[in-house]
N, C-alpha and C positions, 0 to 999 in steps of 0.2 A: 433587287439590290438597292440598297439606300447612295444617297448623295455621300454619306460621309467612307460608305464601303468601299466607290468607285474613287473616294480623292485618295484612298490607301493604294489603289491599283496604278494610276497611271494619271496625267495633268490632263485637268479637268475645262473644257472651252464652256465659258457664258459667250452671249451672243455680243451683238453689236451694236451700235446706237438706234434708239428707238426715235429719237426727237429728228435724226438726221433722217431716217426713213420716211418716216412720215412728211415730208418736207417733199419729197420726190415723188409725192403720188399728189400734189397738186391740188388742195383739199380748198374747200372755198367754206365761206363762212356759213353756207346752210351746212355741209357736214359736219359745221359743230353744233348746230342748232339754232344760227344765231347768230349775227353781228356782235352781240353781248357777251358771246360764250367763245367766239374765234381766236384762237392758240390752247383753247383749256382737252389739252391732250387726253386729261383724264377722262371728259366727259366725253367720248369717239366713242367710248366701250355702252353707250346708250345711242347715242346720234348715228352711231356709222360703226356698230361694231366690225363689219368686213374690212377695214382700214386696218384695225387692231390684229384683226385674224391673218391679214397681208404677211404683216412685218415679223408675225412669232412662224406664219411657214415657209417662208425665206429663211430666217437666218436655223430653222431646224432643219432645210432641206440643203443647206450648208453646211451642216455638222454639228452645229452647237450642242453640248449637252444639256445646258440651262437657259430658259427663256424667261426673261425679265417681266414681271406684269407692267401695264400700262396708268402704273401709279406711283410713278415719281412723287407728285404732287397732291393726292389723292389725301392728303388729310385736311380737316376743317379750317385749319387758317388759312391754309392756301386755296381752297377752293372757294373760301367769303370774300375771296379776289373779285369773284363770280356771279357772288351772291347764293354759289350752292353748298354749304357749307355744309348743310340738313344733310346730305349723300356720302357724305364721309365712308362711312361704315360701307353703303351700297353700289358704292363704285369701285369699293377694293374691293368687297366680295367677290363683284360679279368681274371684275377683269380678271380676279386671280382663277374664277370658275371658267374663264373664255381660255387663258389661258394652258388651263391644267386639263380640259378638252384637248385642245389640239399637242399638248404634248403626250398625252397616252393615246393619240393617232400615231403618231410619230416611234411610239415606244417599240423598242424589239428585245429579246432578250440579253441578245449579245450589246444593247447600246438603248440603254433606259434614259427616260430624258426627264428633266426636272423643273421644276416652278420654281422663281426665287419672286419673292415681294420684293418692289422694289418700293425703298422706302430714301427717300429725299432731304436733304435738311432744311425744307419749308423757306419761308421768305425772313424764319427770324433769327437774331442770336442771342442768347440769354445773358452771355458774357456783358453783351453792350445794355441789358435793363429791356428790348424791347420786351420780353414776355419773361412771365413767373417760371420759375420749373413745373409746378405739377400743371399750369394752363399749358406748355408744353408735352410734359406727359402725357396729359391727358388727350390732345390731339393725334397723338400720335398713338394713345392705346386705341381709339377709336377706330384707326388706319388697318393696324395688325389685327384687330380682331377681324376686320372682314378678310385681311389676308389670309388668315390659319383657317377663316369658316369657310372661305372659297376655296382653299385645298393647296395654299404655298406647300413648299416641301422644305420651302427655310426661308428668313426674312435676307437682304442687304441692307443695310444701313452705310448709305451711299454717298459721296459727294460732298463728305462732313466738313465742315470749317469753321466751329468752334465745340471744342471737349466736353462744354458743359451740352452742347444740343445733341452730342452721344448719348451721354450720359441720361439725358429726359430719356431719349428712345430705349437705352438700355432697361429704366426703369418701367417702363410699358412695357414692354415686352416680358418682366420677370412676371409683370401683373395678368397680361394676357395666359401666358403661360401657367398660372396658377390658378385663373378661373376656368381655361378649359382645362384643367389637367393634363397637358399636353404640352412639350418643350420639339424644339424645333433646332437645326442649326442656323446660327448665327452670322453672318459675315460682315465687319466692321471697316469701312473702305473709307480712308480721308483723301483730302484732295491740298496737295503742295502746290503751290502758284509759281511762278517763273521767279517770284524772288527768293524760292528759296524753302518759305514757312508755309504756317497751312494761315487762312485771310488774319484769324485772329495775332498771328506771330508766332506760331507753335512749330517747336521744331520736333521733327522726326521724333527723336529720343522721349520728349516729354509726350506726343500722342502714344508712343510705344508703353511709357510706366505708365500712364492713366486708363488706357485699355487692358494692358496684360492680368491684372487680378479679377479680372471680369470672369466666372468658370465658364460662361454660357456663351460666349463669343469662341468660334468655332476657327473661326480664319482672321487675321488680320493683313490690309494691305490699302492699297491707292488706285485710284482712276480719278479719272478728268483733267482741266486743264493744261497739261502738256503733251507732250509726246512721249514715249519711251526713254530718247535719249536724254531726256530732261529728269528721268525721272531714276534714273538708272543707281546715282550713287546713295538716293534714297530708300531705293528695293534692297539694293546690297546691302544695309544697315541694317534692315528689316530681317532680313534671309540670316545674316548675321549674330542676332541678337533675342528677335520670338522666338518662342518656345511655342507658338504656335503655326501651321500653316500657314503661306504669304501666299496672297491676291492681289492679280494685277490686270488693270483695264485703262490705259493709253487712250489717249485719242490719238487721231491718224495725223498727229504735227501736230505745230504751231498752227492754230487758223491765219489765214492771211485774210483781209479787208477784200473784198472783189465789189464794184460796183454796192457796198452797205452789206454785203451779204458773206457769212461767214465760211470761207474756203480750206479744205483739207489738203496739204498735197503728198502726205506717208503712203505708198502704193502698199498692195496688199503683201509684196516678198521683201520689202523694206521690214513690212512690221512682223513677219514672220523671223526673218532676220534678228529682230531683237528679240522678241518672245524666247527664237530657241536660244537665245544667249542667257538668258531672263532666267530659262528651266534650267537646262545641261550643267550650267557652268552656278547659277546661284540659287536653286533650288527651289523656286517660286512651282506652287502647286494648282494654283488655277491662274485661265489667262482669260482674256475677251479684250472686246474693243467698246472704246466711250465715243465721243463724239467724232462725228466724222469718218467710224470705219462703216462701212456695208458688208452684203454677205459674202463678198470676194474678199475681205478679211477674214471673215470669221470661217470660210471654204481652207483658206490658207492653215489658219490655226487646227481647224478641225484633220489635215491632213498630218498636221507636224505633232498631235498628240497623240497619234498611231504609233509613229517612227519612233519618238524621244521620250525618255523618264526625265524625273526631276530628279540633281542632284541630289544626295547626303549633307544635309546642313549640320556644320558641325558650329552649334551655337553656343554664344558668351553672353551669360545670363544674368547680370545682377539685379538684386530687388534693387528700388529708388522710390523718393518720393520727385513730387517735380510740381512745379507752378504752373501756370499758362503755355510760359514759353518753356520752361529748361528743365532735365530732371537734376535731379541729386543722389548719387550713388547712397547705401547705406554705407558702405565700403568707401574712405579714403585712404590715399596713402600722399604722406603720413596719416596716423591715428590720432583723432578722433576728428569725424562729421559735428561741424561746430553748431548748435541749435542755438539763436541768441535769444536771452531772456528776459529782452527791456520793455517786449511790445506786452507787459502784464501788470492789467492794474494791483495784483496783490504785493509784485514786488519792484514795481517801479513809481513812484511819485510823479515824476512827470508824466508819464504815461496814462497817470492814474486820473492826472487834472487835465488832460488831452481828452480823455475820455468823457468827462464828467461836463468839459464844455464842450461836447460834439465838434471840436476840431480834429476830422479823421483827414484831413491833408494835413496837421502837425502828426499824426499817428503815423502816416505813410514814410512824411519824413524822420520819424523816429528807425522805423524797418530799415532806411536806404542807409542812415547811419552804421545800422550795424550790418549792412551789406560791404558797405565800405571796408571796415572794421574785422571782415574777414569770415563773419556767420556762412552757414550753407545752407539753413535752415531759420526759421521764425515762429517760435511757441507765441501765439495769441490766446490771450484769456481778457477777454473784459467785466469779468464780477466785478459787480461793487454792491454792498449792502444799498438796499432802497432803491435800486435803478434798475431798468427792464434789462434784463441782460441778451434777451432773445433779442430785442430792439437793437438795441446796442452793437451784438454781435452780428446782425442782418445790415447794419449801415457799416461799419469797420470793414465786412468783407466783403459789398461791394467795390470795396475802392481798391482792399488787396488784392481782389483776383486780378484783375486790370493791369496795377500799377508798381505793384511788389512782383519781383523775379525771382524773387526765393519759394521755396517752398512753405507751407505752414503749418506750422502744429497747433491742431485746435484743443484747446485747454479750456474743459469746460467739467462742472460736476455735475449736469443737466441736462437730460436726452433733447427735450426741445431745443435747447441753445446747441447742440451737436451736430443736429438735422439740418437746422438753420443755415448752419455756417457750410454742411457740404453740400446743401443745396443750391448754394451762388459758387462753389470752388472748383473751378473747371479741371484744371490740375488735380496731380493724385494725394490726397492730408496721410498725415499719420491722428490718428485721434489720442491726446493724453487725458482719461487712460484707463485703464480697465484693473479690477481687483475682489478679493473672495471676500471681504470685511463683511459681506452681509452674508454670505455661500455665493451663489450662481447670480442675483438678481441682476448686479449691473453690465455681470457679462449678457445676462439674456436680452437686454436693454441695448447696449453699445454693438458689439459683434454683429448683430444683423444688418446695424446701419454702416456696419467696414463691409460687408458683401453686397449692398447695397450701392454704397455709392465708391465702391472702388480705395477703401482705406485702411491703411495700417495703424496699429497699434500699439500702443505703448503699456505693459502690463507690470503693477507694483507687486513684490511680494509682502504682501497681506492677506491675511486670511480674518477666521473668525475669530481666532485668537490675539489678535492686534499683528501689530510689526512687527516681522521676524528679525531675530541679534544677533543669529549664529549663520556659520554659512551654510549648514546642514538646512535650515528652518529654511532659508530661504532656496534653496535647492529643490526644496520637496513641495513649497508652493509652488516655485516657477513650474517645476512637472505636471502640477496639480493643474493648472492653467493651461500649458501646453494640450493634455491632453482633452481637456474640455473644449478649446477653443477650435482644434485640430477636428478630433474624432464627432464633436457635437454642436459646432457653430460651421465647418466644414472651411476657417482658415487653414493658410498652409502656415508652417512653423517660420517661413521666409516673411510674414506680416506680421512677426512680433517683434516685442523690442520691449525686453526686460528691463525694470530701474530693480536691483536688490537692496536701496534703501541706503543711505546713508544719515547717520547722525552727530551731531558734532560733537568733537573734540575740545571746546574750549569751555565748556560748563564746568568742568570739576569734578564730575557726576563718577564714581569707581565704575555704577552700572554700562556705561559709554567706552572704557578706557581700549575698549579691543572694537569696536565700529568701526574703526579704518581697516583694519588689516581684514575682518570679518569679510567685509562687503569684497574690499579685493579679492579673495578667496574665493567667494560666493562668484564673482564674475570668471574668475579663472575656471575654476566647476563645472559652472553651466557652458561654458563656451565647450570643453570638452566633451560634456556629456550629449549635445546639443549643435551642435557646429553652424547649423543653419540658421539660429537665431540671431538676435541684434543684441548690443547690453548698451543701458545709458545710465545716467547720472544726471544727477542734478549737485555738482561740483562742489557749488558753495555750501550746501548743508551743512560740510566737513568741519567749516570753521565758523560757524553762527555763534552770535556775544564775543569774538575776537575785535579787536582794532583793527582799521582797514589795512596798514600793510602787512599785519599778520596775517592776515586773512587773504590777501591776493598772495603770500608765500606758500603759505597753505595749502591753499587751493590748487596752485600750478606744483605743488612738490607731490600733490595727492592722486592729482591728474595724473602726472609721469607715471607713479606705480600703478594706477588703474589700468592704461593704455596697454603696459607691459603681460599686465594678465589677461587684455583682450579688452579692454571697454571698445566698442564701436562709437557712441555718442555722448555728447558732452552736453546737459543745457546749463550755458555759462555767458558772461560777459566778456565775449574773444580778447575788447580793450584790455581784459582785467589780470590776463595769465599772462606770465613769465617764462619764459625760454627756463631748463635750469642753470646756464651758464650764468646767467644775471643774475643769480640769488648768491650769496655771500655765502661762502663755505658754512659759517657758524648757523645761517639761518636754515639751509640746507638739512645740517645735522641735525639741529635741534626739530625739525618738522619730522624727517625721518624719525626719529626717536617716538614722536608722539602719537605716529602714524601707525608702528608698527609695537606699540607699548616696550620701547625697551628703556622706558625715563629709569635713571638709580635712584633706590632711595638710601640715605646715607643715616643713621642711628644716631639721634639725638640722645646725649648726656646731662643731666642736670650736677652741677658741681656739686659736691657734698655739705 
């Protein structure tokens, strides 16, 4: 029986704190090898492996299903704490092989027992600039690799407290995973602090969108720093809202201070107590204990997942994108999700000369403006002919992942500058934007880096034949896309987000005079045909070569009928749209008329 056959059966016990056991067998500085090497946990599984072999036949002669290897810490930057940095690789191996012994001692038919790597969020956080992403990946593939060649039977990814140091881990692991040929289950466990958030400010909802498009994470949930009860109305959100499995690992309380030394006091039918509340009532599918439980917890747990199943979760599922801190539904009500369109050098001036003098704290405060202003989103592009744009775009979104609480839309026409930017973006981007103008190339290009780094997309109907004008044309792209991105890049249709193009109205042009009603059309269509998609816009196109208050009439009378036929997303200037009470009957009229071509024309006479 596999791990993932047994979490379809019945709630699944990981054991219980390793760091707290080890603490209780009294270990002195030659069991680590060394005054040098004293608290380097990792290194026991060379120094004193019987320490290690203690604590995984305790907490399996307790019930556990899954024993933790002895490598929290076990990847190169944290071990150059140590100076053994060189062991990365051979310290996961060989804990996860100490390990995966003693759990096929332990194995019986009726009650198979399993390896998980335990994988740590190191001493960095990417968020704050101390390390690059791929020097983070890269540590971290190093970790996993000995983990899967010592015999895990699935990674954790444990104790997280910034998105972007998932997100390194996640991207290891897809690498590990492709160089042995071998995929594993996943387990993705952050850690919420007493105040509430996880260290970097992240709230539930927003680690929930930034992991959920991940296909390779198996379970999602929390352990560490609280207790249960602290953590309770956060699991509920979880149990509520993934579509995935929920993991849960508790410490045994609040520690209290005793004499400098860190005290537990959750007894073992305390934490049982919440566990079965945890399962029966909110559906949490694997349980354990983090700091502070021992095996008389995980004795407890292991008898309570005899007795009790896990609820029926009946989950409310919206895609979102989300920043650091917060998500953003793609779904508002009212309609439309407002995308602001100031933070881009090609259609904002000041932005442009923000850009151009590297003042990205005037940049940032350009975003809070249109936070202010009512956006729920933030399209960033920083093109500008002659200037690095990778450069550009890698100094701009260190300062937004940080210090913008919106979400972003990266607007880029440039695979480097797209990588760039989700490689600092802790939060989940939508990337604008993907399309057929060449056939397939820039989807094969773009799409891998939205599975990659967890992002949605924004797709134009364009093909090889230019911009579609009818809403047939653009129907038959969007499908076109749909099934490419779906059936052969392996997005779900809930990570797109159609624009079907709008052109303006105020040229003169006969070839234009049905573009408004067209696109509308085109957006009512696909939402029918399609339901699980997104549709956006880019507003103003509608009224380009217009005078300005034509053009904000315009725009907000254009808006209205789009919303009506489904638009989801707006990229607009929120300052710039009008309620349509505030528009003047005549202006009203006259934009409807031009919107859906029904101007008269009246038959000019020359007198005789």
């Amino acid at each position: 029986m596999t791990f993932l056959e047994l979490l379809r059966e019945r709630p699944i016990v990981f054991d219980g704190a390793t760091g707290t056991h080890l603490q209780t067998q009294n270990l002195t500085a030659d069991d680590f090898g060394g005054e040098e090497y004293a608290g380097c946990n990792e290194y026991l599984v060379i120094t004193k492996p019987s320490a290690v072999e203690l604590v995984h036949k305790d907490y399996l002669e307790a019930g556990a299903d899954v024993i933790e290897t002895d490598t929290f810490g076990s990847m190169p930057i944290v071990l150059a704490e140590y100076n053994l940095e060189h062991l990365g690789y051979d310290l996961s191996k060989k804990a996860a092989e100490l390990a995966a012994k003693i759990a096929k001692e332990y194995s019986t038919p009726s009650k198979p027992r399993f390896v998980a790597g335990s994988i740590g969020p190191t001493t960095k956080l990417p968020s704050l600039g101390h390390i690059t992403f791929d020097a983070m990946r890269e540590t971290y593939y190093t970790q996993m690799l000995g983990l899967l060649d010592g015999g895990a039977d699935l990674f954790c990814i444990e104790t997280s407290q910034d998105l972007l140091q998932m997100k390194c881990a996640l991207a290891a692991a897809m690498d590990v995973f492709a160089e042995r040929k071998k995929q594993l289950p996943i387990v993705t466990s952050v850690t919420i602090e007493t105040m509430g958030t996880m260290l970097m400010g992240t709230e539930i909802g927003a680690a929930l969108t930034a992991l959920d498009p991940y296909d390779i994470i198996s379970l999602i949930g929390m352990n560490c720093a609280t207790g249960p009860k602290e953590m309770e109305e956060n699991v509920r959100f979880l149990a509520q809202n993934s579509t995935k499995p929920i993991f849960c690992m508790p410490n045994a309380g609040l520690p209290e201070n005793v004499g400098g030394v860190a005290h537990y006091h959750l007894t073992p039918a305390e934490m049982g107590k919440w566990m079965t509340h945890f399962v029966s009532d909110l559906g949490v599918s694997v349980i354990g204990g983090c700091c502070g439980t021992t095996k008389d917890h995980i004795a407890t747990l292991s008898s309570l997942s005899e007795t009790i199943r896990s609820a029926e979760r009946q989950v409310t599922w919206t895609p979102a994108a989300s920043s650091i801190y917060s998500p953003a539904p793609f779904d508002m009500e009212p309609a439309p999700v407002i995308i602001g369109e100031r933070c881009n050098t090609n259609g904002s001036k000041k932005f442009r000369e923000l850009i151009l003098a590297e003042d990205y704290e005037g940049a940032v405060n350009m975003a809070k403006e249109q936070t202010k202003e009512g956006a729920h989103m933030l399209d960033l592009c920083v093109a500008y002919v002659g200037r690095d744009e990778v450069r550009d775009m890698r100094e701009t979104m260190k300062i937004f992942n940080t210090q913008v609480t919106l979400p972003v839309v990266i607007d880029s026409t440039e695979y480097p500058v797209i990588e760039e930017a989700l490689k600092l973006y802790a939060g989940r981007a939508i990337i604008n934007s993907i399309n057929l103008e060449d056939g397939e190339e820039r989807m094969g290009h773009v799409l891998p880096l939205c599975k990659r780094y967890g992002a949605a997309v924004i797709a134009l109907t364009i093909d090889e034949q230019g911009m579609t004008k009818t809403r047939e044309r653009k129907v038959e792209v969007a499908e076109r896309i749909i099934d490419l991105s779906v059936n052969k890049y392996g997005m779900r249709e809930e990570d797109l987000i159609f624009d079907t193009l709008t052109f303006t109205l105020g040229s003169g042009d006969e070839e234009f005079r049905k573009a408004g009603i067209e696109t509308i059309e085109a957006i009512r269509l696909l939402k029918k045909l399609h339901p699980k998609v997104r549709t956006v816009l880019g507003v103003s196109n509608i009224s380009f070569g217009l005078n300005p208050h034509s053009r904000h009439v315009l725009n907000s009378v254009f808006l209205h009928y789009a919303i009506e036929a489904g638009l989801d997303m707006a990229i607009v200037h929120s300052g710039k749209i009008m309620p349509l009470h505030k528009i003047d009957e005549k202006g009203r009229k006259l934009a409807h008329e031009i919107i859906f071509d029904e101007r008269k024309w009246e038959a000019v006479t020359k007198a005789a």
